[in-house]
Each structure stands twice: as structure tokens, then as C-alpha cells.
N, C-alpha and C positions, 0 to 999 in steps of 0.2 A: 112484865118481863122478869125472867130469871137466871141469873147467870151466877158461873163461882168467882171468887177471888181471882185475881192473875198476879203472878208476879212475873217477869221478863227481863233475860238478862243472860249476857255469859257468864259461867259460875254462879248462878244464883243457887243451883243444889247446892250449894256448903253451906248453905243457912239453913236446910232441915232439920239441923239438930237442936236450933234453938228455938224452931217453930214451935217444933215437939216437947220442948221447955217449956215453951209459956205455956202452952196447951195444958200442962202438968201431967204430962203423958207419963205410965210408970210400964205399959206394958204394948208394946208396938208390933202390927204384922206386918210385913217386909211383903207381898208381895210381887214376883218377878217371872219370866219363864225361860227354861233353862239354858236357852241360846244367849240372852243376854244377861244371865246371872253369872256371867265371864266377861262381860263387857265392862267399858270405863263410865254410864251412866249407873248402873247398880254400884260399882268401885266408889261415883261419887259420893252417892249416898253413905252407903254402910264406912265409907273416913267421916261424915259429917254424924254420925249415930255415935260412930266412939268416942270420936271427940269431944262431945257433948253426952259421954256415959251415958246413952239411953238404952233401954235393955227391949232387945227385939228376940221374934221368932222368925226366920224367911221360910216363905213358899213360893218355891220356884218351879211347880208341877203347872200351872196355866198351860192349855192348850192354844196353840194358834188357833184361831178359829172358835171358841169357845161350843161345847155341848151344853145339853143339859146335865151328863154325867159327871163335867169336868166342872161345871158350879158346882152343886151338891159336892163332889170331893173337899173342893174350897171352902165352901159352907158348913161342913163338917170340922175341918180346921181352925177355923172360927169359930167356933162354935166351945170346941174343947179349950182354946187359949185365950177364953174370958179377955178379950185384948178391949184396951180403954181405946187406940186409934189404930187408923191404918194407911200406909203407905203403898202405892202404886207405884212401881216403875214399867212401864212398856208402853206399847199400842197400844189400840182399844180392846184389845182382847182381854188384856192383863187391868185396866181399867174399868170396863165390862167386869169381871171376874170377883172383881175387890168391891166395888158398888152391890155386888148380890150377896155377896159373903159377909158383909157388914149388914144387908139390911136382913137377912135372916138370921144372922147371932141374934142381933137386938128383938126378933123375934121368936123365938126359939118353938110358940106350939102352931105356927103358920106353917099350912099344907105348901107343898114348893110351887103349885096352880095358886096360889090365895093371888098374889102379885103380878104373874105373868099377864101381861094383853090379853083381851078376849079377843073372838072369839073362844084361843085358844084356852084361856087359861080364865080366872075371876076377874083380874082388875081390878081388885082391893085398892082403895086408895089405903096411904099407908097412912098410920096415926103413930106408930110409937117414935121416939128419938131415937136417932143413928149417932153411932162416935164419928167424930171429927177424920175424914181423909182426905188426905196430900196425893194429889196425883200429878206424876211428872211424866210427862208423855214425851216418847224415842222415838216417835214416827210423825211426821206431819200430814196427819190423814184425819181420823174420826172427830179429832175434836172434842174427846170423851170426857177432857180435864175441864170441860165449860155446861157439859148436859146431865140432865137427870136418867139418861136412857143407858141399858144396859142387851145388849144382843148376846144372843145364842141361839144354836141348832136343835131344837128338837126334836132327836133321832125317830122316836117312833112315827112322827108324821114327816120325817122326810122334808124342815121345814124349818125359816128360821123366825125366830120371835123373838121377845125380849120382855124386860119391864121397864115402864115410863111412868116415873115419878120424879115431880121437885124435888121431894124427900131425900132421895140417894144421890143427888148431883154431890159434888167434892165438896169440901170447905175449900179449897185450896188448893188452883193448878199453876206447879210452875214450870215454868216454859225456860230454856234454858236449852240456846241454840247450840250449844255445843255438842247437845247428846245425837244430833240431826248428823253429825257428822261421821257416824261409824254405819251409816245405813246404805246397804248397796244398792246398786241404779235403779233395780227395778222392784223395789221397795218402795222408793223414792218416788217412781213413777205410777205405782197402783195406790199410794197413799194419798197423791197427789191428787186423781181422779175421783177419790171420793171426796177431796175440799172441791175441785170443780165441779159436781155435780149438789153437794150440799151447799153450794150460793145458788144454781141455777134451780133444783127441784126449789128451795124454799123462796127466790126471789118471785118464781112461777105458779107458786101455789096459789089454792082460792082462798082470795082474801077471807081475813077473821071475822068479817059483819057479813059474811053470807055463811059462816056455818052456824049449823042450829041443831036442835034447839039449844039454847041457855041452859046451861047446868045452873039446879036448885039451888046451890052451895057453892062458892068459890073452892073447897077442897076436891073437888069434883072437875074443875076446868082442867081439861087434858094439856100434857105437856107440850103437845103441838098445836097450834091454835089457827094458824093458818097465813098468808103473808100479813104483815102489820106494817106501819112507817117502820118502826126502830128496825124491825130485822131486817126490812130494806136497806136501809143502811150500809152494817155488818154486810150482808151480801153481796152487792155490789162493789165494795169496800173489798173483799175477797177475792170477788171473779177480777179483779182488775191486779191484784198481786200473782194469780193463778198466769193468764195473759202475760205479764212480764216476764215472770222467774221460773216460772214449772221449768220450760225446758233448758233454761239454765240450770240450775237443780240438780235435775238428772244427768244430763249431760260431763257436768264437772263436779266431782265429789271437794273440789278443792275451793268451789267457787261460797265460799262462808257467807257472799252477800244473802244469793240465790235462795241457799238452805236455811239463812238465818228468819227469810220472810215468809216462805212455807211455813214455817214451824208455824209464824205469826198468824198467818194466813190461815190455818186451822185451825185454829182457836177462833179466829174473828170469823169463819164460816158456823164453825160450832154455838157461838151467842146468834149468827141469824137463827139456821136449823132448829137450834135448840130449841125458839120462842115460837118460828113459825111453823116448821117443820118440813117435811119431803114430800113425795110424791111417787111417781111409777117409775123410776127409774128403780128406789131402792126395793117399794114395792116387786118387784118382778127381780128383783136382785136376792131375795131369798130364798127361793126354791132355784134358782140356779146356782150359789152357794152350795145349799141344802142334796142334792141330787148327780151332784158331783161324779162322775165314773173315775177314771184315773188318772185326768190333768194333774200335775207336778208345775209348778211356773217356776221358772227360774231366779236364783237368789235366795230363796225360801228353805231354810235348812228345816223340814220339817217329816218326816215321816210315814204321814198319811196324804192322800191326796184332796188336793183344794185348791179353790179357784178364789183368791184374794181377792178381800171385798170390794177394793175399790176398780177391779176389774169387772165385776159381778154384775157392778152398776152404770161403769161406765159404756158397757157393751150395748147395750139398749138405748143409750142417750140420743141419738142421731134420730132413729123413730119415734122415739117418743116424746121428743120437743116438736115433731113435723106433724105430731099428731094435736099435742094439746095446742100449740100454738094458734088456731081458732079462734081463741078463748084469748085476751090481753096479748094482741099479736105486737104492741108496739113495743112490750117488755122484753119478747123473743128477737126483737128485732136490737135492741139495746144490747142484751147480750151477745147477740152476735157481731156488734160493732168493736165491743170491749174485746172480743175476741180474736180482733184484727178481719172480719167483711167492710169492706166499702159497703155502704147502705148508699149512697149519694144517688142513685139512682132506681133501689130498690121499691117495689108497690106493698105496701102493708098485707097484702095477701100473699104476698111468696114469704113472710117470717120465717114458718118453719121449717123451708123450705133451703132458707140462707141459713140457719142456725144449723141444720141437720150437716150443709152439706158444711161448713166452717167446722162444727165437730169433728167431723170423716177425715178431713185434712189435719187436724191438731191429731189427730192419734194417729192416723198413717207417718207424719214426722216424727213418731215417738214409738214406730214399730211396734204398736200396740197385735193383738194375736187379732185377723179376720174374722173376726165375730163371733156368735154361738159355736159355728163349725167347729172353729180351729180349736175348740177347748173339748169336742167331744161332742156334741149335741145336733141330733137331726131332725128333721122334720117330725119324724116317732115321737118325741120328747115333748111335742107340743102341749099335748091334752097333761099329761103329766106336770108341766112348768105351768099350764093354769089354774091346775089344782091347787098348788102350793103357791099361788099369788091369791087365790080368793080370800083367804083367811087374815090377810094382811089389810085388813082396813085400817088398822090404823094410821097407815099411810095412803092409800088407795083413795081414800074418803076427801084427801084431801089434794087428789090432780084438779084443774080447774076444771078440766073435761072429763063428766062421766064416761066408764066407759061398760062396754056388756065383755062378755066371754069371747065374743065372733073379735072386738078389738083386740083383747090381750094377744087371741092365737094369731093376730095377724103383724101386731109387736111383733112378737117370738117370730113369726116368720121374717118378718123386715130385719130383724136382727143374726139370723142365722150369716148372712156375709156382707160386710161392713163396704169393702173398696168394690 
């Protein structure tokens, strides 16, 4: 198991600057993107930097959505301001952003594929030392302040990937429910969906004693490893916060309980995920990201168009728990109990069948968009959205149910309209 530091608490940003103290930090990247580089979680920080005279540089160019192009800018940045540590404030975008841009300073003659997942990219396990980052996450969604994984779009292939290594997880995420409060409803409710989906892919995954083979070397064991006891835990631990508070959450911006245990709630899915990892919901969540035509979602002050991740993912969820659910159908069937099904009468053979249709209802109360349709996407799209799930094994590898091509395109189809 590998997880970062937490700290947890209202106000606990005003202690960043003495973090950064003991750390003996003399030269700090700031991190932020430009919608919230006007908000009161950046505000906290940058009182807690002065006050504690640390001397930083901000970049607040992070794209929602993270490219390949918009790292490499980052990485460039870093690169040129020799910085001893670095600071994260945002999503997982801004998180993601900061994790690449730290591990290629410290790198500096690493090709930008040396790191990336294969297929796509090498999969270098990394060997050099990273400076010390603080990441304080505004959204309670990815969970990025707890994992070693960093996502982005790979423009030329229409495609998203990332890199996963222990190496770039944080030193250091502080949680710090108060930033959770400036984030509008449906922020709130697409960050949400990827904590519900990161306890259920990983509480659903194939367990760790059936993937193989054994890596030669423990620096070689991937960062997803597959369901375990411990990340059992965390998991269930999370879907059962998700159950109570989501739609409290969203619903009242005012409700401090609600938004205080999402936050929490993301974090404690991000230590399952992190250890065990996902499956085909996020699998098939990338190339629908990735291929994006011209949905716009509401709340999202951003410029280009984008289909927010934990939308991405949560679209697919109903079919693809009806699918894997086969496979440890009494697990499917727990989740959907957690998530308010009477089972009391249930046959272990209709699991996925309760869990699909228990989904369908949580997100119809939460006016979630009708599926693939409603965001752009037809039947045409299909061959296209299996293209850009094949290369994702690194998630893929690990649904309990293998699946072929004729499954995904029929995913993709089961997912075009939700109600």
C-alpha cells in the first residue's frame, strides 16, 4: 500500500507556510488555474506563503482537462525555475499538472513518452528523486492529493492517458473542507461521480492474487494492483459517504456537513483506487473525454469544450456493472445495497442487474445528462470510442470480466440512453 500524508481540517491551508519551512523550501511553484487563481483557496495559500516569507513563482495557465501540450508548457516552467518544491492548488487537473511538471524538472534528458503508460507511451519506472509537493485539492472528486497517477489527453491520438508511478504521488495532501465551499452544483456533482465510481471500479476490480505474472522487481509492481483487503476498506468506507452526502452536497452549497465529507470521501476513495485501481468505467471514460465534439456542461467556466471526467465515467457505470457483475456478483450486490436497493429478496443472479438499475435512479435524481446522446455521441462513434478504450489497458486489464471489442461496442451502445 501507498498512500500521501493527509492532513484534515477547517483552515488547515494557513499552515502551508510553515510546511514549506521545515521542508527548507527557498524556492516554491505555486501552481493554480486561472479560474481559481481569484478564489479564496489560492487567497489562502498565497496569506499563508507571505506570512511565512517564502518566495514563490505562480502558474496559473493549467488547463481544465489537462493535454499533452498544456503539461509540456508546465514542464517547461519547471524546468526553467530550478524550484526546490511545489504546490498544488485545484482539481485533479491542477494536481495531475504539478505531479508531471515536477517529475520532468527532476528529469530533465527524459523523452515526454519515457513515463507515459504503454501502450501508449514507455512506462519507465522512474528512478530519480522528485522535490517534495503539497497538494491541496478544491474539488472532491479525483482524489489526486492521495495517488501517484497523473492524466492527460493525448491530442494526437484522440486519447486520454497518463503516468502511474509511486514516485510522483504528493508528500503532502491537505484536505481542507472549506475550499469545497466555493464549488458550484454541478462541479460538485460530476466530482462526486468520480468518488462513486473510484470505490465501485476498485472495490470490483480482479483481485491482486489473480493478476500475473509477478513483476521481477518490486519497482516494477504497477500502481494499480487490483482489489486487495486494505483498499477494500477505503472503498466501501467511501461508497457509503457517497450514499449519504452526494446529494446532499449538491443540492445545498450551504450544507458544510455534506461538502465537508465529500472532500473526505475523495481522498479515502483515492487511498482504495490508488492501491487497487479501476476498471471500464474510467477505461471507456477516455476516449469519450478525448473525442469530445462541442458539449459545454454547465458551471464550467472554461473555453473549450469538455465533457467533465467524472461525467465521462459515470455515463457508462449502469452497463458496465450489469456486465462485469458475473464475476463477484455478491460484491455488486453489496454496493447496491449501500446504495439504498433492498436486496432482501434479491437472487444473486440479478446483481448487476439491481446495481445497473439503482445507478440509473441515483443519477436521474441528480438530473445527470441521458447518456452518451445527450452529450453528442451516436451510434457512428462507436468504432471510434473502441479505438481509444483499447490502448487503456492499464485499466482495462483490470475489470474482473474480460472483455472483446463486440463487448465494449455494445457498452457504448447500452450507454448511449441512460432512462
Amino acid at each position: 500500500m501507498a498512500i500521501s500524508n493527509i492532513r484534515y481540517g477547517e483552515g488547515v491551508t494557513k499552515e502551508i507556510g510553515m510546511d514549506l519551512q521545515n521542508l527548507g523550501a527557498r524556492r516554491i511553484c505555486l501552481m493554480t488555474d486561472k479560474n481559481l487563481s481569484k478564489l479564496p483557496p489560492v487567497n489562502a495559500v498565497l496569506n499563508s506563503l507571505a506570512k511565512y516569507g517564502i518566495n514563490f513563482q505562480i502558474y496559473d495557465n493549467v488547463r481544465v482537462e489537462p493535454t499533452d501540450q498544456s503539461f509540456l508548457d508546465a514542464i517547461q516552467f519547471a524546468k526553467k525555475g530550478e524550484f526546490d518544491a511545489y504546490v498544488a492548488v485545484g482539481g485533479g487537473s491542477v494536481i495531475d499538472t504539478c505531479k508531471a511538471a515536477n517529475l520532468y524538472a527532476a528529469s530533465p534528458s527524459s523523452e515526454f513518452l519515457d513515463y507515459v503508460n504503454a501502450p501508449i507511451g514507455k512506462g519507465k519506472p522512474v528512478t530519480v528523486p522528485l522535490k517534495p509537493l503539497i497538494a491541496v485539492p478544491t474539488t472532491s472528486g479525483t482524489g489526486s492529493e492521495t495517488t501517484g497517477v497523473a492524466i492527460f489527453d493525448f491530442k494526437e491520438l484522440k486519447v486520454k492517458t497518463g503516468i502511474a508511478s509511486r514516485a510522483i504521488k504528493p508528500t503532502l495532501g491537505i484536505i481542507d473542507p472549506l475550499h469545497t465551499l466555493s464549488m458550484p452544483e454541478r462541479i460538485v456533482a460530476n466530482s462526486g461521480f468520480d468518488v462513486l465510481c473510484h470505490a465501485l471500479e476498485s472495490y470490483t476490480a480482479l483481485p491482486y492474487h489473480q493478476r500475473s505474472p509477478c513483476p521481477s522487481n518490486p519497482i516494477e509492481r504497477p500502481a494499480y494492483q487490483g482489489s486487495n483487503p486494505i483498499s477494500d476498506v477505503w472503498a466501501l468506507h467511501a461508497l457509503r459517504i457517497v450514499a449519504k452526502y452526494l446529494k446532499r452536497a449538491i443540492r445545498n452549497p450551504e450544507d458544510r456537513e455534506a461538502r465537508a465529507n465529500m472532500h473526505l470521501a475523495s481522498a479515502f476513495a483515492g487511498i482504495g483506487f490508488g492501491n487497487a485501481g479501476v476498471h471500464l468505467c474510467h477505461g471507456m471514460s477516455y476516449p469519450i473525454s478525448g473525442l469530445v465534439k462541442t458539449y459545454k456542461p454547465k458551471d464550467y467556466n472554461v473555453d473549450h469544450s469538455l465533457v467533465p471526467h467524472g461525467l465521462s465515467v459515470v455515463l457508462t457505470s449502469p452497463a458496465v456493472f450489469a456486465f462485469t457483475a458475473q464475476i463477484h456478483p455478491e460484491r455488486h450486490l453489496e454496493a447496491a445495497e449501500i446504495l439504498g436497493a433492498d436486496i432482501r429478496t434479491a437472487r444473486i443472479k440479478d446483481a448487476g442487474l439491481i446495481l445497473a438499475d439503482t445507478l440509473r435512479k441515483f443519477l436521474f435524481d441528480l438530473n445527470v445528462d441521458d447518456g452518451l446522446a445527450a452529450i453528442g455521441y451516436s451510434k457512428a462513434d462507436i468504432p471510434a470510442l473502441v479505438k481509444g478504450t483499447l490502448p487503456q489497458e492499464r485499466v482495462t486489464k483490470l475489470s474482473p470480466r474480460p472483455q472483446t471489442e463486440e463487448d465494449l461496442s455494445a457498452l457504448f451502445e447500452a450507454s448511449m440512453k441512460l432512462y
